[in-house]
C-alpha positions as CSV (number, residue, x, y, z in Angstrom):
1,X,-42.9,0.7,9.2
2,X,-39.4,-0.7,8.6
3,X,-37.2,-2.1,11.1
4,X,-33.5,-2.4,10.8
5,X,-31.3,-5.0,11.8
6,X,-27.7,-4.0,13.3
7,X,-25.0,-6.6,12.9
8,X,-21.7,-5.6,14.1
9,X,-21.0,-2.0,12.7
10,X,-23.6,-2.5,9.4
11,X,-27.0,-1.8,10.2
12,X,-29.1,-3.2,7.4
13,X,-33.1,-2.5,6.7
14,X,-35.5,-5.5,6.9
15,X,-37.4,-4.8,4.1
16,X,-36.8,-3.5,1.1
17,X,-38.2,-0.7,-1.2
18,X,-39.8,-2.5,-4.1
19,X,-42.0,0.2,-5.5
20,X,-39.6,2.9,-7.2
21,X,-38.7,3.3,-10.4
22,X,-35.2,1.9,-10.2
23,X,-36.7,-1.2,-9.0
24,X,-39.1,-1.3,-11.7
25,X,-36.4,-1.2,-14.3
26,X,-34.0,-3.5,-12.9
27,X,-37.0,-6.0,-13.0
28,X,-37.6,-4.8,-16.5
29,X,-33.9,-5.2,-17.2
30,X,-33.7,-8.6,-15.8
31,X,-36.5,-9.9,-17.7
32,X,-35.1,-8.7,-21.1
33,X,-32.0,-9.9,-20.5
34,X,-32.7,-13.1,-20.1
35,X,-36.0,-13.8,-22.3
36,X,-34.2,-12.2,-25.4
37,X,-31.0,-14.3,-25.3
38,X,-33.2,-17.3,-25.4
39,X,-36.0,-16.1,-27.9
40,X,-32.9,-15.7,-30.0
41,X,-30.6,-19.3,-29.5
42,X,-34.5,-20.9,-29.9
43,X,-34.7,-18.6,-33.6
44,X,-30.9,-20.1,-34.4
45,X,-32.1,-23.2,-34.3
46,X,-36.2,-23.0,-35.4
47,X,-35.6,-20.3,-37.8
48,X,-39.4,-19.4,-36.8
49,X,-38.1,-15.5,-36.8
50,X,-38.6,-13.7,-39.4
C-alpha cells in the first residue's frame, strides 16, 4: 500500500519503487562509477594493476 503526500499543487508518493530494473541499474551504475575511478587513482599510484 502506498500513500501519497500532497503539498500545494505536487502530490508526491511516500514510498518509492525500489525493485525494477531501472532501479537496479542505477544502483549498479552508481557503484561502478564510483568504485572504478578509485581502483584506478589507487593503480596510478600502487602500480598493483597489471
Amino acid at each position: 500500500m502506498t500513500q501519497t503526500v500532497n503539498v500545494g499543487t505536487w502530490t508526491y508518493p511516500e514510498t518509492l519503487e525500489r525493485t525494477g530494473p531501472s532501479y537496479q541499474a542505477y544502483h549498479i551504475l552508481h557503484f561502478l562509477l564510483v568504485v572504478v575511478p578509485l581502483v584506478a587513482g589507487f593503480d596510478k599510484f600502487f602500480h598493483q594493476k597489471t
